[in-house]
C-alpha positions as CSV (number, residue, x, y, z in Angstrom):
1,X,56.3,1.8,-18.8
2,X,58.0,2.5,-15.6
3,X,57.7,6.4,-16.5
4,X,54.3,6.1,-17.4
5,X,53.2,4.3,-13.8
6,X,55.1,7.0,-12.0
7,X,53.3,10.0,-14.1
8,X,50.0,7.8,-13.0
9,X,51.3,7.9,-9.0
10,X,51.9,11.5,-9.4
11,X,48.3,12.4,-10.8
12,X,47.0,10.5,-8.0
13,X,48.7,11.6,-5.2
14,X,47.8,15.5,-6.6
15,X,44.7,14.5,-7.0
16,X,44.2,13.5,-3.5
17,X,46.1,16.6,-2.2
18,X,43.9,18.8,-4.4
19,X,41.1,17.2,-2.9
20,X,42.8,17.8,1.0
21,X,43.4,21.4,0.7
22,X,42.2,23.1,3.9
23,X,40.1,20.2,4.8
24,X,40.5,17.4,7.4
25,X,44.3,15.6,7.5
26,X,43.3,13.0,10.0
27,X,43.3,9.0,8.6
28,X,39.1,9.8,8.8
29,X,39.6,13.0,6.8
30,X,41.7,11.1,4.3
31,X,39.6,8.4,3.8
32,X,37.1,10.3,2.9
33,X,38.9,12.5,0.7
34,X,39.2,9.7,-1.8
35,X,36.2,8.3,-1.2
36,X,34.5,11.3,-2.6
37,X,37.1,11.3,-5.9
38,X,36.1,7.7,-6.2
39,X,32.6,8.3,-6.4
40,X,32.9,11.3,-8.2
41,X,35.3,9.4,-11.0
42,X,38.1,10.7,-10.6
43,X,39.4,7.7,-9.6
44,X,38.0,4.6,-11.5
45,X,37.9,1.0,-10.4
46,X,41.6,-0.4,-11.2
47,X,43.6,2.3,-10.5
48,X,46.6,2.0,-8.7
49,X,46.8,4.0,-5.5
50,X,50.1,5.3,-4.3
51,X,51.9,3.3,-1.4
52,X,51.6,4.5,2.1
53,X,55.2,6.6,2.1
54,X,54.8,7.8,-0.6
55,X,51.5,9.3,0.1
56,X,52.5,10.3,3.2
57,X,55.3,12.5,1.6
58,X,53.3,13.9,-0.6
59,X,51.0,15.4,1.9
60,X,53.5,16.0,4.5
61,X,52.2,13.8,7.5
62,X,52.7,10.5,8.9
63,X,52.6,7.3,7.0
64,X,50.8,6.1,9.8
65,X,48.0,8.0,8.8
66,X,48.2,7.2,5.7
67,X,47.9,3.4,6.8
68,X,44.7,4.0,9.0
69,X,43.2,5.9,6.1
70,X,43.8,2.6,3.7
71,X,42.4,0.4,6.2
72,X,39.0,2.4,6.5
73,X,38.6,2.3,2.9
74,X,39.5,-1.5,2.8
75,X,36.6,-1.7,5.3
76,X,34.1,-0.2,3.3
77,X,35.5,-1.9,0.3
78,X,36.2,1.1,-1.6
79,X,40.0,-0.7,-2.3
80,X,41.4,-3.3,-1.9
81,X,45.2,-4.6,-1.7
82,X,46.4,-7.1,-3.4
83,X,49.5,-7.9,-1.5
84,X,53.4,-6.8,-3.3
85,X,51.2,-5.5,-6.7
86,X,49.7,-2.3,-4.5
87,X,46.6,-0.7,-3.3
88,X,44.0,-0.8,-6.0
89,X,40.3,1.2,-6.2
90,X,38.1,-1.8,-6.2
91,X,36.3,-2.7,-9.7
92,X,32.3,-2.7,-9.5
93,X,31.1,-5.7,-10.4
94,X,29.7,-6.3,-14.2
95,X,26.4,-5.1,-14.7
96,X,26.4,-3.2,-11.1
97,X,25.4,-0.1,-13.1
98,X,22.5,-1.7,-14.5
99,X,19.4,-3.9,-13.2
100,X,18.4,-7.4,-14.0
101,X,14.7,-6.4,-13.2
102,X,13.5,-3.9,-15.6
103,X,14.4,-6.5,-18.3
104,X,12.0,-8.9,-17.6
105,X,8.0,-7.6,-17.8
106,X,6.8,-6.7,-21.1
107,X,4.6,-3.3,-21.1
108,X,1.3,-3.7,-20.1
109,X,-1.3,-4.1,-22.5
110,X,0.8,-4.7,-25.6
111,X,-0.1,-8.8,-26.1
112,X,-3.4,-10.3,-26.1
113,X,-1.9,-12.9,-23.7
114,X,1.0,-11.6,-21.2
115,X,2.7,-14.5,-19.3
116,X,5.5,-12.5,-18.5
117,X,4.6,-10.8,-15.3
118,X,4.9,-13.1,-12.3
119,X,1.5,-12.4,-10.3
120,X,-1.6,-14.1,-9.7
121,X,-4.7,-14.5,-10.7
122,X,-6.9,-11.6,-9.2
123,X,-9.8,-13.5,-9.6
124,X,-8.3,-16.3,-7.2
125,X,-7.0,-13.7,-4.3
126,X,-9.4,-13.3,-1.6
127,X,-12.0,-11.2,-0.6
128,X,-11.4,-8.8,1.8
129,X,-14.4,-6.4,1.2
130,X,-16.0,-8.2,4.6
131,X,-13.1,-8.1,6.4
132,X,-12.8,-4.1,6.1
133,X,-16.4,-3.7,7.4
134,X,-15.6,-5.7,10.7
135,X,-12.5,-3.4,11.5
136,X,-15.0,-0.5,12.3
137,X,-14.3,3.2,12.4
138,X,-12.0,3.4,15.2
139,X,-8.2,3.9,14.2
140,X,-6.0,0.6,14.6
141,X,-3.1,3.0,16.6
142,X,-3.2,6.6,17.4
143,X,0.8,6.5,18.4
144,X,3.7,6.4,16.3
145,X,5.5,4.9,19.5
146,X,3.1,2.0,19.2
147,X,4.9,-1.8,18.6
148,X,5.5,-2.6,15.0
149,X,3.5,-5.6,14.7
150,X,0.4,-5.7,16.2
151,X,0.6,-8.1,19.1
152,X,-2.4,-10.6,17.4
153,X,-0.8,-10.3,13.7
154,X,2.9,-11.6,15.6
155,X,1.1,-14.3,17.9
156,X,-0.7,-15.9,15.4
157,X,2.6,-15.7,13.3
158,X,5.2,-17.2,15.8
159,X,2.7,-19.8,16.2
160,X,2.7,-21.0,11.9
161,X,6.0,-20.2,11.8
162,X,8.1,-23.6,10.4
163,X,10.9,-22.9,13.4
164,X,11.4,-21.1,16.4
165,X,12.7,-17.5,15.4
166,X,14.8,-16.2,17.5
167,X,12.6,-12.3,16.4
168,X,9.9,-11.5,14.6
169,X,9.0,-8.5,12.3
170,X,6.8,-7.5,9.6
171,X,7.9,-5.5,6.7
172,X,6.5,-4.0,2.9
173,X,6.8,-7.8,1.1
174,X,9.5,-9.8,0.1
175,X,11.6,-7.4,-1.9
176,X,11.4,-5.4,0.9
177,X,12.5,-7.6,3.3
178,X,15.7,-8.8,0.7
179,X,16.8,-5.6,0.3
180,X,17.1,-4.8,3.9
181,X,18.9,-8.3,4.8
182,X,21.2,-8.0,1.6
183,X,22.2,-4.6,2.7
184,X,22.6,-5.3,6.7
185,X,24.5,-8.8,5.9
186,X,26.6,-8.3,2.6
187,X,29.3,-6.3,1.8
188,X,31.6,-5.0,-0.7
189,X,33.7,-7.5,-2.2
190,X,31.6,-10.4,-0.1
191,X,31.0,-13.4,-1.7
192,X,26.8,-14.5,-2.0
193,X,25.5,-17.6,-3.4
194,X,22.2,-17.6,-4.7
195,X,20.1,-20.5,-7.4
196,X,21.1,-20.9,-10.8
197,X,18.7,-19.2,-12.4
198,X,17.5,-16.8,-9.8
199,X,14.8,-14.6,-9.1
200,X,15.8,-11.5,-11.0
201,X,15.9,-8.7,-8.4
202,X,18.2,-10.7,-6.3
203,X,21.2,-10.4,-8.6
204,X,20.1,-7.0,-8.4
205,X,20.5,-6.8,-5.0
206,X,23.5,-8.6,-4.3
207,X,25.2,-7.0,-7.3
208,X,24.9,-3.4,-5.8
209,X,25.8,-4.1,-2.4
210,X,28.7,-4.4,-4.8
211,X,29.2,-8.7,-3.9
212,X,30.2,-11.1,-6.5
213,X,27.1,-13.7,-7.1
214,X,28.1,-17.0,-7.4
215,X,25.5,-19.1,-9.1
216,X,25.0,-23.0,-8.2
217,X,22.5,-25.3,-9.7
218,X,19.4,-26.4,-9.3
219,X,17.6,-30.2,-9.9
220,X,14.4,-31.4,-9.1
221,X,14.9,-31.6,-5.8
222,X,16.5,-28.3,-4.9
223,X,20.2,-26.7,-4.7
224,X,23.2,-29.2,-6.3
225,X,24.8,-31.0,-3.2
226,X,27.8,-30.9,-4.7
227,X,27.8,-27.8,-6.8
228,X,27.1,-25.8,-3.0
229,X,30.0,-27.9,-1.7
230,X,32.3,-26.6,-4.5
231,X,31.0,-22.6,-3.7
232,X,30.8,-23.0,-0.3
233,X,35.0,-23.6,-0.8
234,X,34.8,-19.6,-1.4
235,X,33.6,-18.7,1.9
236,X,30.4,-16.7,1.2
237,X,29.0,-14.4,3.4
238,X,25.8,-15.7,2.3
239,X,23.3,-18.2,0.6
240,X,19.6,-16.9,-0.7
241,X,17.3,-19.5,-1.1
242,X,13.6,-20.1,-2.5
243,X,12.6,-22.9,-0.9
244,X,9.2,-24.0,-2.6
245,X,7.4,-22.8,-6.1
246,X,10.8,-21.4,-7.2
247,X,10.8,-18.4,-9.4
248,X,11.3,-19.4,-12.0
249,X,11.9,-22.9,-12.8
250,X,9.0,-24.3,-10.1
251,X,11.5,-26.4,-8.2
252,X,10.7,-27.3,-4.4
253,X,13.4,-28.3,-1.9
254,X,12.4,-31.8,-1.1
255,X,13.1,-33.0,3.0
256,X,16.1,-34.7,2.3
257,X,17.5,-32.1,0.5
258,X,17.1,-29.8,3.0
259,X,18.7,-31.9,5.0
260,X,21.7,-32.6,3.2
261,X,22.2,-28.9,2.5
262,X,22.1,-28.2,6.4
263,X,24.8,-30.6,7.0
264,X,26.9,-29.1,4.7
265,X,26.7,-25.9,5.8
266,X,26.9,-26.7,9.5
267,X,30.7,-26.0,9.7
268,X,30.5,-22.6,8.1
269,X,29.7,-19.3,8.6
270,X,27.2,-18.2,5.8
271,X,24.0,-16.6,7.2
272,X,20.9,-18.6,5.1
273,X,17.8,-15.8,4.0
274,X,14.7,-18.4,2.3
275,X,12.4,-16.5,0.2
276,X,9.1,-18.2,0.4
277,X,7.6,-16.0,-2.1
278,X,4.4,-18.1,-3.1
279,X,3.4,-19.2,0.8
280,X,-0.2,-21.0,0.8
281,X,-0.6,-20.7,-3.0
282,X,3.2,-22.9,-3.9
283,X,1.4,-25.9,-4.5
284,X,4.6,-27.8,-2.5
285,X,5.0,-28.4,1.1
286,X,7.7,-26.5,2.9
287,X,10.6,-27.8,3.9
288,X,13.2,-25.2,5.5
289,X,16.9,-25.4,6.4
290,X,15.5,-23.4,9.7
291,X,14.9,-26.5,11.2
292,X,18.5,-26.9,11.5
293,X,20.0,-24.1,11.5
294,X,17.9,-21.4,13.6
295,X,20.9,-19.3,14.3
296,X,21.5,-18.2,10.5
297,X,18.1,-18.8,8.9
298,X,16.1,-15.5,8.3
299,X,12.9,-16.9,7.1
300,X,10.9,-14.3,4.7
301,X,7.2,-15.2,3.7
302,X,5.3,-13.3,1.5
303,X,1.0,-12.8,1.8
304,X,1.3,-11.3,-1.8
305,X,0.9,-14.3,-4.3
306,X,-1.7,-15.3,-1.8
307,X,-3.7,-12.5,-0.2
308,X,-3.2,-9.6,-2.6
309,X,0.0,-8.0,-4.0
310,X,-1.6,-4.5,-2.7
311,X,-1.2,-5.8,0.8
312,X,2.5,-5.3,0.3
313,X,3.2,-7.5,3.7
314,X,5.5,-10.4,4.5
315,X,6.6,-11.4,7.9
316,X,10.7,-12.2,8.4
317,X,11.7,-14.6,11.5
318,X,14.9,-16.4,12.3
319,X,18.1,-15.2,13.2
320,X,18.2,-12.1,15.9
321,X,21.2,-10.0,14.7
322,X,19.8,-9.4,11.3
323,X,16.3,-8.5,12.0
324,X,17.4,-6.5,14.8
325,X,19.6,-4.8,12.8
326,X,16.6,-4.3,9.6
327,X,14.4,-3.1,12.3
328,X,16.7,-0.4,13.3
329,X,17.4,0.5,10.5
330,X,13.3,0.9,9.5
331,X,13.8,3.2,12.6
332,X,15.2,5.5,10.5
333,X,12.9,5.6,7.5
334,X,9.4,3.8,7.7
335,X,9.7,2.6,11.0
336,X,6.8,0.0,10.7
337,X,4.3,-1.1,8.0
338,X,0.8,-0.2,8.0
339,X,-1.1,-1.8,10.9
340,X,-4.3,-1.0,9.0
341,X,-3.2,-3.6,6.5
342,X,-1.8,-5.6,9.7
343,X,-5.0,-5.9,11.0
344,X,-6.3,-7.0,7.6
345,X,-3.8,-9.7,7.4
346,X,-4.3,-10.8,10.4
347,X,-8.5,-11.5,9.8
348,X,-7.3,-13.1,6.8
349,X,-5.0,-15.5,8.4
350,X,-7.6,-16.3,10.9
351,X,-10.6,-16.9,8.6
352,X,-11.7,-20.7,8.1
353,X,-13.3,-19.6,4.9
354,X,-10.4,-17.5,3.4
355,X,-8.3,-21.0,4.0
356,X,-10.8,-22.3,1.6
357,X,-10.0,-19.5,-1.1
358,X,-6.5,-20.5,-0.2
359,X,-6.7,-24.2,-1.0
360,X,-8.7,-23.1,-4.4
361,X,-6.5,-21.3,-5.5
362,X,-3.6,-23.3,-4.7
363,X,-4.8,-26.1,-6.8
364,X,-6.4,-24.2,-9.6
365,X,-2.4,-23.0,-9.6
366,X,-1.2,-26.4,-10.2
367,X,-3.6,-27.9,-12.5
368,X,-3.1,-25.0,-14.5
369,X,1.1,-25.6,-14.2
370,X,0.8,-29.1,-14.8
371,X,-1.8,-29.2,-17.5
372,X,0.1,-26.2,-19.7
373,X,3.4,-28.8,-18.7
374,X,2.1,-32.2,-20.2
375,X,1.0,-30.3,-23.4
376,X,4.6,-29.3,-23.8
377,X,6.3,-32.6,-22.9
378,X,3.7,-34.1,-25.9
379,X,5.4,-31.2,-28.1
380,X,9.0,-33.0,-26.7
381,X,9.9,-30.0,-24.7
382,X,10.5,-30.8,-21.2
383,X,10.2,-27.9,-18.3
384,X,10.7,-29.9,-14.5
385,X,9.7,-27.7,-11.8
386,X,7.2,-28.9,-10.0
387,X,4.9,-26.2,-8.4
388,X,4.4,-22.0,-8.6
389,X,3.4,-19.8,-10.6
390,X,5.9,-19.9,-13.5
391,X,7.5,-22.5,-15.8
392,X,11.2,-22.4,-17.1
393,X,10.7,-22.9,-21.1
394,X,14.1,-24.0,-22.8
395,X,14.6,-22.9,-26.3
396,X,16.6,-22.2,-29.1
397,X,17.4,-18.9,-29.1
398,X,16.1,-16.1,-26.6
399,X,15.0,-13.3,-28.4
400,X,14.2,-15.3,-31.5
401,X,11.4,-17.1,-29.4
402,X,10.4,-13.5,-28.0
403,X,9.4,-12.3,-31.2
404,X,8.0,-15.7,-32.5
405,X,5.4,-15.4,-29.5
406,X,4.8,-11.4,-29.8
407,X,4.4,-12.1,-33.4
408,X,1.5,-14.3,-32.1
409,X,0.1,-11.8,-29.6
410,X,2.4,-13.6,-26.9
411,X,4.5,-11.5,-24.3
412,X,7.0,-13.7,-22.0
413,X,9.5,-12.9,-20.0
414,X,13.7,-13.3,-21.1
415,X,15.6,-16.0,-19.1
416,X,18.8,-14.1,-19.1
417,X,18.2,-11.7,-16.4
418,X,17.1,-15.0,-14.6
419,X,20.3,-16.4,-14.9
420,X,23.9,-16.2,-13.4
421,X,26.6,-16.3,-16.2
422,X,26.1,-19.0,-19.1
423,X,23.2,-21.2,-16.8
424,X,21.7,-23.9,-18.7
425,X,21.1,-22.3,-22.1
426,X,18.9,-19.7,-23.6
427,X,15.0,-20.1,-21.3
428,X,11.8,-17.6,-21.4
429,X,10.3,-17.6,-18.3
430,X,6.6,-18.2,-18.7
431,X,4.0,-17.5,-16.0
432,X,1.1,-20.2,-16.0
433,X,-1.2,-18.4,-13.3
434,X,-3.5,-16.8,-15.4
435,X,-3.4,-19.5,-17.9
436,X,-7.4,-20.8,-17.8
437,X,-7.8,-22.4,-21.1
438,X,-6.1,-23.4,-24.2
439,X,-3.3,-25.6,-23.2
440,X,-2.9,-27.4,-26.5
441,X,-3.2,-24.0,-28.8
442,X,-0.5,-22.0,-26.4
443,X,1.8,-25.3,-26.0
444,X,1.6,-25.2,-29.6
445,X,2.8,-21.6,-30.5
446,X,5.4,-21.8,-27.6
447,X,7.1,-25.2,-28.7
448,X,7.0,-23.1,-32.1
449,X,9.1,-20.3,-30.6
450,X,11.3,-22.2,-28.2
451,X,12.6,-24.6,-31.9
452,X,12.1,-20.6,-33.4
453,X,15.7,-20.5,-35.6
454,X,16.6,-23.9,-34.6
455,X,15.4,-26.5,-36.8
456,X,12.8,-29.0,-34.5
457,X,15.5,-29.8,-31.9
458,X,16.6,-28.0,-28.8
459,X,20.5,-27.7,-28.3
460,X,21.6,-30.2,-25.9
C-alpha cells in the first residue's frame, strides 16, 4: 500500500512539473498550475496532493512557495487539508454536475391538464396594453451612464419596502437576483441552509458554487426552531428563505416565527436572502426577518407571479455589502435591467386600478388553493400549506403517481428535485393556479395516483 501511495505522490508531483515547464514558478504561477490540471481532470476530487517539501524538491524551489501556492488554492477551495492525513483536491458535491431544475416541468403541450409548471394564470396578470400608450414615443434614457433604477421606480420602492435597506437595486427577477447573491456570498466548501423541500433552482445554485446544502424543516408556521438551532451549530455562511406562498408546500412564516428565528440567529454570522417570489398575489401577509436583522437581510421581491413573468423584474434591498457587490459585478455584464420595462413597473405599481387586478387575483389564487385542498382532505390526503401557487401532494410512490396522472392526461411536477436528502417522503408538486373548475374530478384522479402502488394508505 505504502508503494502504491508513493507511485501516486510521484504521478502527481510530475504531473504538476509537466504542467510548470517554462511557465510561471511563483506561489501564483503554481497555484494556478494545478488549478488548470484540476479542472482539466487530471486531478480528481480525493486525490492526495504531495506535502509541501516534497513538492518543493521536486521542482527545485522553496517550500515556502510551495506553502503560499496551497493556501491560494485553499482559498478558492480548490483543496483542502485535512490536518496530519495531507492536502487533498476537494470532492464536488453530489449532484454538482447535474441540475435539480430541468427535472421538474413536463414538456409543454403533452397533458390536457399541466399542473407542473409553477406560473400564473395569464388571464389574472394585468393589463398593461394602457400603460404602454401613456409612456409616449420618446426613449426612457438615451445614456448607458444613466442610474440603474429609475429614480421614480426606487422611490416608490424604498417607500413599500417591509424595512429600511441599507441599498436598493433592481435586477432580471428572482433567479436572477439568487444567482448573483449565491455567487457574491457563498463559497466553496461553505455551508448554506435552505427549507426542507426547497425551491428547486436553489439547490442548484448553492450546489455549484460548490457549498454543501443543509436542509431543515418546515411546519405550518415556517422554518423548525429547533431543527435551525441544530444547523445553525455548523456555522453556515448562509440561510435562503421564502417567506410567504412557499414553493412548494404553500407555507407562510407567521410573526412569531419570524421572530423566534431572528433571535436565534442574532449571535451568528449567517447573511439571511428571503425570496418573496409570489409578492401581491401570496395570499399571506409578509412577515420578514428584516425587521430584525437589517444588516444581513437581502430582501428579493419578484413582480413576475404578479405583473407578468415577461417583465422579468424584481427589486433586491437590505444589506449593503452584497448588493454592492451584485451591482458591480452587473457592471461587468448587463449593467442594469431594462428601464423601458422599469418604467412599466413602475405605472403598474402606481395604478389604483391595477391594485384591483391584484387583489383579484390574489383571492381567485386562494379559493382555487383551498378549494382543490378540502377536496383532498375529503379523499384523507392532507397537504398544509396555506397560500401560493402550488400544493405539496404526499403519495406513495413518486413516479408511480406520475404515470397514474399522465395516464389520465395529468402532468405534475416530481418532489425529489424539491427536496434535500430523504425529506418527508415521496411528494408531486402540484400547481393549483390555473386550476378553475373540477375540484372533485382532479382530487379524485390525484388521491388515485398519490395511493398509486400502495394499497389506500399513505406511508406514515
Amino acid at each position: 500500500m505504502q508503494t502504491n501511495d508513493c507511485s501516486e505522490q510521484n504521478r502527481i508531483e510530475l504531473l504538476i512539473a509537466a504542467s510548470l515547464a517554462g511557465s510561471d514558478r511563483s506561489p501564483l504561477g503554481i497555484a494556478r498550475a494545478v488549478g488548470r490540471l484540476v479542472s482539466g481532470g487530471d486531478l480528481k476530487g480525493a486525490d492526495r496532493l504531495p506535502t509541501v517539501r516534497s513538492l518543493a524538491g521536486a521542482l527545485g524551489i522553496s517550500p515556502t512557495s510551495v506553502a503560499e501556492a496551497w493556501s491560494v488554492l485553499r482559498q478558492s477551495g480548490t483543496i483542502v487539508t485535512d490536518g496530519r492525513r495531507g492536502t487533498f483536491v476537494r470532492v464536488r458535491p453530489a449532484g454538482a454536475g447535474g441540475g435539480r431544475v430541468w427535472k421538474v416541468p413536463v414538456e409543454p403541450g403533452m397533458y390536457a391538464v399541466d399542473l407542473s409548471t409553477g406560473t400564473p394564470d395569464p388571464d389574472l396578470l394585468p393589463s398593461i396594453g394602457s400603460i404602454l400608450r401613456t409612456l409616449g414615443a420618446e426613449p426612457i434614457v438615451t445614456s448607458y451612464l444613466d442610474r440603474p433604477v429609475l429614480e421614480e421606480l426606487e422611490n416608490d420602492l424604498l417607500e413599500r419596502w417591509p424595512f429600511t435597506p441599507e441599498r436598493l437595486t433592481v435586477v432580471n427577477g428572482a433567479l436572477d437576483a439568487l444567482d448573483r447573491l449565491v455567487s457574491s456570498l457563498v463559497g466553496m466548501g461553505d455551508r448554506v441552509v435552505v427549507e426542507n423541500p426547497t425551491f428547486a433552482p436553489i439547490g442548484d445554485l448553492v450546489e455549484k458554487a460548490g457549498a454543501e446544502v443543509i436542509g431543515v424543516r418546515l411546519d405550518d408556521e415556517g422554518i423548525d426552531v429547533d431543527d435551525l438551532a441544530g444547523a445553525l451549530t455548523r456555522r453556515p455562511s448562509l440561510l435562503i428563505v421564502q417567506p410567504r406562498a412557499h414553493n412548494p408546500t404553500g407555507v407562510s412564516m407567521t410573526s412569531e416565527r419570524a421572530a423566534d428565528l431572528a433571535q436565534l440567529l442574532e449571535d451568528t454570522d449567517t447573511m439571511i436572502i428571503e425570496d418573496d417570489h409570489s409578492g401581491a398575489v401570496a395570499g399571506a401577509e409578509l412577515h420578514t426577518l428584516g425587521r430584525y436583522l437589517p444588516h444581513r437581510v437581502v430582501h428579493v421581491h419578484s413582480f413576475s407571479k404578479a405583473y407578468g413573468p415577461d417583465l422579468r423584474l424584481a427589486a433586491v434591498g437590505g444589506a449593503a455589502l452584497p448588493i454592492d457587490d451584485l451591482v458591480r459585478r452587473r457592471q461587468l455584464g448587463p449593467s442594469w435591467s431594462s428601464r423601458l420595462l422599469q418604467a412599466i413597473l413602475h405605472r403598474l405599481l402606481t395604478d389604483p386600478g391595477v391594485d384591483a387586478v391584484l387583489a383579484t387575483a390574489a383571492g381567485a389564487y386562494a379559493e382555487r388553493r383551498s378549494r382543490l385542498t378540502r377536496a383532498l382532505e375529503k379523499r384523507g390526503i392532507e397537504v398544509g400549506g396555506g397560500s401560493g401557487l402550488n400544493l405539496w401532494l404526499p403519495v406513495y410512490d413518486e413516479q408511480w403517481a406520475q404515470v397514474a396522472l399522465a395516464s389520465r392526461g395529468i402532468g405534475a411536477a416530481p418532489g425529489s428535485p424539491f427536496q434535500i436528502g430523504e425529506a418527508d417522503g415521496p411528494h408531486l408538486r402540484i400547481t393549483t393556479a390555473r386550476v378553475r373548475d373540477g375540484f372533485d374530478e382532479l382530487a379524485e384522479h390525484l388521491a388515485d395516483a398519490a395511493l398509486a402502488a400502495g394499497g389506500r394508505s399513505l406511508p406514515a
